[in-house]
VMD Tcl script that draws the C-alpha trace (Angstrom):
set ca {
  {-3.02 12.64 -22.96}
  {-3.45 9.54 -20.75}
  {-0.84 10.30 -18.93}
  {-2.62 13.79 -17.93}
  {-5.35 11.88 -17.01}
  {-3.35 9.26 -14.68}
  {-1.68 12.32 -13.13}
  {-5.20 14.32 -12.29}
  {-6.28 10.59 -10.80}
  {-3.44 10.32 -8.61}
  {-4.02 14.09 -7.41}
  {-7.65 13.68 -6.37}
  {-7.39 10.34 -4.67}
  {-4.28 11.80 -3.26}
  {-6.42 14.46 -1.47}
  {-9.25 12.31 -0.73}
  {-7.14 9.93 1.11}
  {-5.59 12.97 2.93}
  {-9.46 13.49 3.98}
  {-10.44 10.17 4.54}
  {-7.61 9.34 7.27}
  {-8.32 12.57 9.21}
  {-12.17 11.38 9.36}
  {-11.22 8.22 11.14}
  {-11.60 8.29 14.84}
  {-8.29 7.38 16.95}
  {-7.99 6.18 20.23}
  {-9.03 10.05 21.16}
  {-11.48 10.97 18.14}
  {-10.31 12.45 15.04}
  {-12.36 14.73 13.16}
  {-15.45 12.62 12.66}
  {-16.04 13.70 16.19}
  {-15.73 17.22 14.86}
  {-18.60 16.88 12.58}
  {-21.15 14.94 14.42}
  {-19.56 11.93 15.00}
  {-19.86 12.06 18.73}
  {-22.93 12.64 18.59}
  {-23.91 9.36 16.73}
  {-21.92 7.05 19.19}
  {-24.58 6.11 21.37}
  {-26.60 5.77 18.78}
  {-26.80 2.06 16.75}
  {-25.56 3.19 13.39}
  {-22.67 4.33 14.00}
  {-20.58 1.04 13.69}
  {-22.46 0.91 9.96}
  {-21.21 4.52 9.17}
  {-17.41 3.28 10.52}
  {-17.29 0.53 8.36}
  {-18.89 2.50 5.24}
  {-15.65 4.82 6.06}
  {-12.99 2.31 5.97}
  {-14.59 0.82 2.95}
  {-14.32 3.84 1.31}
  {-10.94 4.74 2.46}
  {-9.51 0.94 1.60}
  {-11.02 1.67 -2.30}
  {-9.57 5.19 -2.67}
  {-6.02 3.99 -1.56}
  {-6.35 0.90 -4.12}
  {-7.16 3.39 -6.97}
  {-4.20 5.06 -5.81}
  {-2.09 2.50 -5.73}
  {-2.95 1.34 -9.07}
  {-2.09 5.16 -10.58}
  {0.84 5.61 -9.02}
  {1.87 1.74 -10.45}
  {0.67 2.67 -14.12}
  {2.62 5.97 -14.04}
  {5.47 3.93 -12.70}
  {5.30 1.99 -15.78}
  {4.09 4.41 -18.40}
  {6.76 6.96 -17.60}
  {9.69 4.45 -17.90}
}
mol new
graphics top color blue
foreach p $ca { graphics top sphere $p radius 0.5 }
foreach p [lrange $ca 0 end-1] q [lrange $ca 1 end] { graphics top cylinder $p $q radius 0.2 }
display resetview
């Protein structure tokens, strides 16, 4: 049963890193600039949204790192 749960973990965070990465802007936008992104650059807050998004992005790969180590070890 834990092991169900571990897996439906490592699916999720899976797709939301998937997500995540394609939000961040390149060197020649990503999608952020897609969905309004753009349009925040000249304004102030968008350095506080950038950093909110690699914050986010650093946890969700963490929690997927730490899954995909406890499956590792549970399915030995």
């Amino acid at each position: 049963m834990l092991t169900i749960l571990y897996v439906v973990i490592e699916i999720i965070t899976a797709a939301g890193l998937v997500f995540l990465i394609l939000m961040h802007s390149g060197k020649g936008g990503g999608l952020s600039d897609m969905f309004g992104g753009s349009v925040g650059a000249a304004a102030q807050g968008s350095t506080v949204v950038e950093r909110n998004l690699d914050r986010i992005t650093v946890t969700v790969a963490i929690i997927f790192a730490l899954t995909s180590l406890t499956l590792d070890l549970r399915l030995q």
